[in-house]
VMD Tcl script that builds the backbone (N, CA, C; Angstrom):
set m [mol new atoms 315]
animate dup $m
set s [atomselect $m all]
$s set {name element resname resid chain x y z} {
  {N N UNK 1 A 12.832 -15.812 39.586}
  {CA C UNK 1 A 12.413 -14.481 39.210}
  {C C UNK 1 A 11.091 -14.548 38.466}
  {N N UNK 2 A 10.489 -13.239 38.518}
  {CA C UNK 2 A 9.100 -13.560 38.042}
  {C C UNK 2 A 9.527 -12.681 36.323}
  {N N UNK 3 A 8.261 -12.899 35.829}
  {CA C UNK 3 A 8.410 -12.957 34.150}
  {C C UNK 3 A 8.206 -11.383 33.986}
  {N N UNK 4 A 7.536 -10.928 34.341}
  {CA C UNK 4 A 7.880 -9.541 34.439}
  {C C UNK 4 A 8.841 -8.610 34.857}
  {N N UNK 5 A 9.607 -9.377 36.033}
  {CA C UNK 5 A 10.623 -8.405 36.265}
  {C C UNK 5 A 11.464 -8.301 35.254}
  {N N UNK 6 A 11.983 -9.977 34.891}
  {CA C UNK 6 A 12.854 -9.977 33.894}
  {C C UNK 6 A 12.446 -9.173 32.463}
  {N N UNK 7 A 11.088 -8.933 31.929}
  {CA C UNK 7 A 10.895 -8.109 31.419}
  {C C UNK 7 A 11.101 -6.487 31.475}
  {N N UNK 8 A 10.824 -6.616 32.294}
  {CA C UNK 8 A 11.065 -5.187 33.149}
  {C C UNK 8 A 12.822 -4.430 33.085}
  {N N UNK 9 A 13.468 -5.927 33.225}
  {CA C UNK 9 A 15.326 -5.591 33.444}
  {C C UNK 9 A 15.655 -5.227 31.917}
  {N N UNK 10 A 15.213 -6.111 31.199}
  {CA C UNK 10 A 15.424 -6.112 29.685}
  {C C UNK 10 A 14.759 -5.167 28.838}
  {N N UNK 11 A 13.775 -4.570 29.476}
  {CA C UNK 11 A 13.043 -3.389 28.543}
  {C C UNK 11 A 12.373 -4.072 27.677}
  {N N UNK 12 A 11.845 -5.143 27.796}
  {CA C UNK 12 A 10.644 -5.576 26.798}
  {C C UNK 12 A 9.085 -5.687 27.313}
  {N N UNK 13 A 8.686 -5.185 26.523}
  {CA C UNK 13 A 6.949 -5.203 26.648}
  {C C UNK 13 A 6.231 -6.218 26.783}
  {N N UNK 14 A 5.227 -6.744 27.470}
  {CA C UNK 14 A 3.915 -7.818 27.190}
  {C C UNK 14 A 3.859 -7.413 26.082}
  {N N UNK 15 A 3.357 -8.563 25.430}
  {CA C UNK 15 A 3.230 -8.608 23.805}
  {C C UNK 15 A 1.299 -7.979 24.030}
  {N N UNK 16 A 0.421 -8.182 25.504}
  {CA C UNK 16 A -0.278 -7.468 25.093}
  {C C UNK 16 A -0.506 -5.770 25.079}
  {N N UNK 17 A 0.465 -5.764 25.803}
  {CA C UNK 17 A 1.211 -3.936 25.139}
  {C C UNK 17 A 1.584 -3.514 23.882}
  {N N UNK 18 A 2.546 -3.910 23.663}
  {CA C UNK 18 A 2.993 -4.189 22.252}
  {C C UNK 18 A 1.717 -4.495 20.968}
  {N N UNK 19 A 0.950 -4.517 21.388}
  {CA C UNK 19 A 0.312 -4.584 20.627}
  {C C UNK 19 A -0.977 -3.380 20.389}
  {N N UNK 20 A -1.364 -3.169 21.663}
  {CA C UNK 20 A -1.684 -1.954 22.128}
  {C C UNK 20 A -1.222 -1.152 21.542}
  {N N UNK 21 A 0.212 -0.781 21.539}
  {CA C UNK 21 A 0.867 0.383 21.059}
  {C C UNK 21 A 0.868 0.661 18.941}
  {N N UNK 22 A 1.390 -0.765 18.945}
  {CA C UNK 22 A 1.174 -0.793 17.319}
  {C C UNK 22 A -0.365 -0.497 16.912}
  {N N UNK 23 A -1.092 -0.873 17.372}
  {CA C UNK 23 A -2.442 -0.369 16.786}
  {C C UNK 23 A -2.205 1.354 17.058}
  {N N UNK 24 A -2.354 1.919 18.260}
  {CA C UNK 24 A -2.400 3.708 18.579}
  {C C UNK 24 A -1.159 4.280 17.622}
  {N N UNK 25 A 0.150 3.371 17.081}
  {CA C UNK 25 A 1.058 3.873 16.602}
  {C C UNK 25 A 0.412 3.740 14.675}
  {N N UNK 26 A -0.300 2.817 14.135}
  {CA C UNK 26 A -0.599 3.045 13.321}
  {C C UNK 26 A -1.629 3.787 12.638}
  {N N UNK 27 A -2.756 4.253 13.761}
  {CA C UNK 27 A -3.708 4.623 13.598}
  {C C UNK 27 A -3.884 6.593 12.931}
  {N N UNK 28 A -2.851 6.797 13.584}
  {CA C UNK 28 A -1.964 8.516 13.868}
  {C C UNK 28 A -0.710 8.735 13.227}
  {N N UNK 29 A 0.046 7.764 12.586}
  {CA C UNK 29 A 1.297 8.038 11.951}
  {C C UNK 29 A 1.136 8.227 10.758}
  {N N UNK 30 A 1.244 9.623 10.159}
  {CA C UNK 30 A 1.264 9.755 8.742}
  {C C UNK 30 A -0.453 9.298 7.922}
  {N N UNK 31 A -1.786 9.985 8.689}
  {CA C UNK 31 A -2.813 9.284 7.992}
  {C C UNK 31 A -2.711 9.970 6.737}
  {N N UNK 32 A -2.309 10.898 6.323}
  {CA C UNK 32 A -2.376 11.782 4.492}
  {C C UNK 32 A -1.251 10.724 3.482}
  {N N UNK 33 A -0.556 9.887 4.298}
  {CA C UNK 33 A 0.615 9.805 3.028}
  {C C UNK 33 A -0.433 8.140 2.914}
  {N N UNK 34 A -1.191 7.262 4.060}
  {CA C UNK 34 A -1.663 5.921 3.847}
  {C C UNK 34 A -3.375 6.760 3.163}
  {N N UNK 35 A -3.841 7.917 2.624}
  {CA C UNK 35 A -4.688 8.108 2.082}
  {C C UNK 35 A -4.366 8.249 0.540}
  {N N UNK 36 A -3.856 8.894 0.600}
  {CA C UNK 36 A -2.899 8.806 -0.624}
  {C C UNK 36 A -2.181 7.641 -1.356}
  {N N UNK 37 A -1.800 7.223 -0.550}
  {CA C UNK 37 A -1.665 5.578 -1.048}
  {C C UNK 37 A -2.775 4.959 -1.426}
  {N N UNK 38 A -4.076 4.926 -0.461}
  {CA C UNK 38 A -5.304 4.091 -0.989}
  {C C UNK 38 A -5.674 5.288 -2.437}
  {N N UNK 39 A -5.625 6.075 -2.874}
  {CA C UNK 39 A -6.154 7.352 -3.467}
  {C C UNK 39 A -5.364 6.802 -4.933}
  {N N UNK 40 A -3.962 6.544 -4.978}
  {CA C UNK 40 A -3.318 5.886 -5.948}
  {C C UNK 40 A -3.788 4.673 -6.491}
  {N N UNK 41 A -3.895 3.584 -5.496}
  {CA C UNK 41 A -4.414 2.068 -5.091}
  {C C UNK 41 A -5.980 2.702 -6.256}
  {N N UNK 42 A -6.808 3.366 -5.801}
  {CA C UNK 42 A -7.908 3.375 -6.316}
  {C C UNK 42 A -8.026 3.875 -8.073}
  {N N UNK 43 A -7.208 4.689 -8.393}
  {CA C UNK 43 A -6.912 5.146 -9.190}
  {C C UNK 43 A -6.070 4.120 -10.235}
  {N N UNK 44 A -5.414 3.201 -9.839}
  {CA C UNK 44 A -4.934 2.223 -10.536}
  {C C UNK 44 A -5.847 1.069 -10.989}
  {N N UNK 45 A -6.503 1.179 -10.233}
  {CA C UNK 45 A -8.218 0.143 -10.409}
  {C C UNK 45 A -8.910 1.058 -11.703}
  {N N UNK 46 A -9.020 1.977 -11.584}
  {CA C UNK 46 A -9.979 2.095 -12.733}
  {C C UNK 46 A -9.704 2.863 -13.775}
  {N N UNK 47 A -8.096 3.175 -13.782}
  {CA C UNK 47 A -7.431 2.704 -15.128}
  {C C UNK 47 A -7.305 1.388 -15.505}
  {N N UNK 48 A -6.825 0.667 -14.670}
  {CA C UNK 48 A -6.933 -1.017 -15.098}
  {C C UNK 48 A -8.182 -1.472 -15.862}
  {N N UNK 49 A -9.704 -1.280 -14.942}
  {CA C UNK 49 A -10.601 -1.501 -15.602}
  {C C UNK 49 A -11.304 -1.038 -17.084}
  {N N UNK 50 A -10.997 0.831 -17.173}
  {CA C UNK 50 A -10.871 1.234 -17.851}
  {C C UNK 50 A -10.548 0.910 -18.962}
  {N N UNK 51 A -9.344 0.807 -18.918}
  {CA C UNK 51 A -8.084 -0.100 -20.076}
  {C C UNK 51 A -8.718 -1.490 -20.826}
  {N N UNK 52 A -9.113 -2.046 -19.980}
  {CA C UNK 52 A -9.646 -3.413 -20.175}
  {C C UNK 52 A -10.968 -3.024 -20.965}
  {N N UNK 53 A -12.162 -2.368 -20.498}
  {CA C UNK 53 A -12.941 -1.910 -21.413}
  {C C UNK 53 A -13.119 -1.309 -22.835}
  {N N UNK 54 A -12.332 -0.437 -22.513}
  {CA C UNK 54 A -11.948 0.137 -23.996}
  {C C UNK 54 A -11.238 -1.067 -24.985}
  {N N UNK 55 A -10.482 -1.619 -24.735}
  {CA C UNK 55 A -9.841 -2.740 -25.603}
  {C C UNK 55 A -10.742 -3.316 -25.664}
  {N N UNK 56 A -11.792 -3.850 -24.921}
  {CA C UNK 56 A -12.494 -4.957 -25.235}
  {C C UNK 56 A -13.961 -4.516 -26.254}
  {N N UNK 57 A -13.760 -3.187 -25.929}
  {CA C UNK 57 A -15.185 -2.298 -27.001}
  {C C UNK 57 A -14.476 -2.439 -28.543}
  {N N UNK 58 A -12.496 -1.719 -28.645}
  {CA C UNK 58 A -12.363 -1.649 -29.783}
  {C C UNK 58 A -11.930 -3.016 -30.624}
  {N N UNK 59 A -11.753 -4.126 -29.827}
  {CA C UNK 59 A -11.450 -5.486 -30.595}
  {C C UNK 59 A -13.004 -6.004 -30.938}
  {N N UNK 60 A -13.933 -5.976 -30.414}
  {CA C UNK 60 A -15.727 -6.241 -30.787}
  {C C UNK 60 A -16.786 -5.399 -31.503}
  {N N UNK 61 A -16.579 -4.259 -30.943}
  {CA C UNK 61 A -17.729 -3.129 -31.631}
  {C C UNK 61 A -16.832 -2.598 -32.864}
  {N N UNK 62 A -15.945 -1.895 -32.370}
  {CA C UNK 62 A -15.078 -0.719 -33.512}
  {C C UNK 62 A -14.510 -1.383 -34.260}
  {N N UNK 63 A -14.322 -2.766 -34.233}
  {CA C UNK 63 A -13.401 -3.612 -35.004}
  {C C UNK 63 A -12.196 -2.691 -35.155}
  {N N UNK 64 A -11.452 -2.317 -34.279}
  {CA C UNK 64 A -10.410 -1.648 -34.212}
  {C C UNK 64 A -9.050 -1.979 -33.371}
  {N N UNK 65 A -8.674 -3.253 -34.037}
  {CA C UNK 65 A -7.773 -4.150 -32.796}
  {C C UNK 65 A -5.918 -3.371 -32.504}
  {N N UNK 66 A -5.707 -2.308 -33.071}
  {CA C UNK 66 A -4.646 -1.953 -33.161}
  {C C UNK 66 A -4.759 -0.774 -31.674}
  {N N UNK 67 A -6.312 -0.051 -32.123}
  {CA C UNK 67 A -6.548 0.905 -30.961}
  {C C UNK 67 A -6.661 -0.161 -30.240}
  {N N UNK 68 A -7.325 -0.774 -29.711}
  {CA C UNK 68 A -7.531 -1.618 -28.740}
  {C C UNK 68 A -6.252 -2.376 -28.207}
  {N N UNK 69 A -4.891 -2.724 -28.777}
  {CA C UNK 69 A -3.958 -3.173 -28.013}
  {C C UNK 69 A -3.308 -1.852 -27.367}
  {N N UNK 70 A -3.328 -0.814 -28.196}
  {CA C UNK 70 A -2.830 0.736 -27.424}
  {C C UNK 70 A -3.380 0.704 -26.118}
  {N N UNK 71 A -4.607 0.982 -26.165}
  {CA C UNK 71 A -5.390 1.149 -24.970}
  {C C UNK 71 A -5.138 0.460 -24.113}
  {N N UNK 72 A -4.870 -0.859 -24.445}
  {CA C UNK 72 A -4.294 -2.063 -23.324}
  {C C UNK 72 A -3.431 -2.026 -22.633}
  {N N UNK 73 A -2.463 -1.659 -24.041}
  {CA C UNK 73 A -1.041 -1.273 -23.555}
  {C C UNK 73 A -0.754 -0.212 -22.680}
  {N N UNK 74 A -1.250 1.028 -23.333}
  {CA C UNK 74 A -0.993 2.199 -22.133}
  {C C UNK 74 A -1.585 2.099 -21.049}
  {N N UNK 75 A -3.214 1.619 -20.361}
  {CA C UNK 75 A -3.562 1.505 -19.821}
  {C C UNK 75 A -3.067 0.816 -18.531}
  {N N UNK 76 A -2.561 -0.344 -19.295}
  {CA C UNK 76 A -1.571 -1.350 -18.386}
  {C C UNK 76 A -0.029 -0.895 -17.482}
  {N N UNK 77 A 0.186 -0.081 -18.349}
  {CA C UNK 77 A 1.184 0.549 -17.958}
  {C C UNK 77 A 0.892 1.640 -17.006}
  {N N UNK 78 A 0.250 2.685 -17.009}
  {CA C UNK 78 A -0.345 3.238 -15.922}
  {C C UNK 78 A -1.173 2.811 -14.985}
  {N N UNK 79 A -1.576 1.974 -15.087}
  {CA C UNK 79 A -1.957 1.182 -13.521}
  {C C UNK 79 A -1.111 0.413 -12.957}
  {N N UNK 80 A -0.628 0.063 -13.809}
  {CA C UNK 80 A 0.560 -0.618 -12.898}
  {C C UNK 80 A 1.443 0.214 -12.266}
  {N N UNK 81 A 1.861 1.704 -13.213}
  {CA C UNK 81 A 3.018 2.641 -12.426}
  {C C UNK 81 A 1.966 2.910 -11.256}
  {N N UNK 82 A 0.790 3.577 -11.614}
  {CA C UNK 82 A 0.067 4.188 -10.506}
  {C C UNK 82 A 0.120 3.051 -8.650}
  {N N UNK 83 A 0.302 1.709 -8.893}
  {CA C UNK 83 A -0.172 0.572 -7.989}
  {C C UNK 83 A 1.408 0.685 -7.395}
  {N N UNK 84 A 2.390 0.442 -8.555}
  {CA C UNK 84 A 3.567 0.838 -7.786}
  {C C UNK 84 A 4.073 1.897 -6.850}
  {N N UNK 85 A 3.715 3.124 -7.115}
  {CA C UNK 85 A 3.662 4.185 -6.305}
  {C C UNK 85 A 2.921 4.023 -4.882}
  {N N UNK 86 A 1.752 3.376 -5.079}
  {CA C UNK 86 A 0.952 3.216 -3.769}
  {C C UNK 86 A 1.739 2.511 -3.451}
  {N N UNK 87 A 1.940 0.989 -3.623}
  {CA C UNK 87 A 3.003 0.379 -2.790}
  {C C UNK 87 A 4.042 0.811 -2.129}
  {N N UNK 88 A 5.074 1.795 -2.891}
  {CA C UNK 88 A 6.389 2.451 -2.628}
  {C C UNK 88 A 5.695 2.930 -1.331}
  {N N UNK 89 A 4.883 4.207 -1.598}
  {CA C UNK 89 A 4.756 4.572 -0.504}
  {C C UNK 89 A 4.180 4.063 1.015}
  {N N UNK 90 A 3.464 2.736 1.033}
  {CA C UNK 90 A 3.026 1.928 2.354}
  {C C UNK 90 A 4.609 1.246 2.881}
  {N N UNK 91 A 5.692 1.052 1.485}
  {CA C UNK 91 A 7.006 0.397 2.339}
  {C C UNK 91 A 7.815 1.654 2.128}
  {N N UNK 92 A 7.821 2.447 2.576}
  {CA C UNK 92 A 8.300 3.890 3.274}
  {C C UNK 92 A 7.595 4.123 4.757}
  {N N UNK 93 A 6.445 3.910 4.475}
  {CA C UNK 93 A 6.109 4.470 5.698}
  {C C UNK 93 A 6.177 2.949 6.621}
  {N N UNK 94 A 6.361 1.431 6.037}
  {CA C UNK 94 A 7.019 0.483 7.366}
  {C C UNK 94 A 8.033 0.338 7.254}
  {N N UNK 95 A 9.326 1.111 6.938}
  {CA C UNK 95 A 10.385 1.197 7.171}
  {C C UNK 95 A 10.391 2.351 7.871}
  {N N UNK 96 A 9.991 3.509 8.056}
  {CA C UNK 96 A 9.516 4.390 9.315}
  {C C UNK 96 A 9.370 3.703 10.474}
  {N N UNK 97 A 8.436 2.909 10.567}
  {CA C UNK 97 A 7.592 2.304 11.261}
  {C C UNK 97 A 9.068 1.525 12.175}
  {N N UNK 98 A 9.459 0.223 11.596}
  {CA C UNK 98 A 10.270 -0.326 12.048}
  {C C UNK 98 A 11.605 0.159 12.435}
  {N N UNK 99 A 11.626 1.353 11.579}
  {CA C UNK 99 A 13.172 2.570 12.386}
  {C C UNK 99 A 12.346 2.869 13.441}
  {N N UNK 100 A 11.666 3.585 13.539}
  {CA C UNK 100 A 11.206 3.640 15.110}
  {C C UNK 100 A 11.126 2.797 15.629}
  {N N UNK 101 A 10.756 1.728 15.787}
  {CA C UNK 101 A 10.571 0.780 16.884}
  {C C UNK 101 A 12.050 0.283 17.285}
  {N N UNK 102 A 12.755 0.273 16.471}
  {CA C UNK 102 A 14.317 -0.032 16.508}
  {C C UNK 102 A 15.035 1.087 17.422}
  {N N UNK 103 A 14.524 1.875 17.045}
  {CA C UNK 103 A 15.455 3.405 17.632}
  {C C UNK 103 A 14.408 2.803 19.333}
  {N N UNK 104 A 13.343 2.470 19.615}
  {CA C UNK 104 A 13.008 3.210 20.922}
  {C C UNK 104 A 13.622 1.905 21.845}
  {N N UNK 105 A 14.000 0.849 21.269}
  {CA C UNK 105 A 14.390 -0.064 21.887}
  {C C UNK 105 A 15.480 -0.269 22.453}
}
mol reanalyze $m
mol bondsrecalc $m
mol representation Tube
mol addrep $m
């Protein structure tokens, strides 16, 4: 038998289909919720940096090391929630991803 038929009997794709498809399937699925994710992603960057600045102005210039671990502290903490959220939401949308591909199979 040739390699395609048996593909063909079994319902599986050339992997250079399959691949085909995952690119057109990621490109169009949900682009507002993976903008939003980078939009979070970005937003966690420059609280992070942020954070880091200010601490590093009030432990040198302000001689103010108590503000300066605050700033650290909260800072740290909201970029990190903010980075978590972006994440959450990219493994939502590949557990989408992989329920569909599961369901069409």
């Amino acid at each position: 038998m040739e390699e395609n038929n048996i593909n063909d009997i079994l319902g599986i794709d050339d992997s250079k289909s399959q691949n085909r498809n995952e690119q057109n399937t990621n490109s169009y699925r949900y682009p507002a919720l993976r903008t939003i994710a980078t939009v979070y992603m970005v937003f966690a960057w420059i609280i992070g940096i942020a954070a880091i600045s200010t601490a590093l102005y009030h432990f040198f210039v302000g001689r103010m090391i108590i503000f300066g671990l605050i700033s650290l502290l909260v800072g740290g903490l909201l970029a990190l929630g903010l980075a978590a959220i972006s994440e959450s939401i990219k493994v939502f949308l590949d557990i989408e991803y992989n329920t569909r591909k599961a369901f069409e199979k």
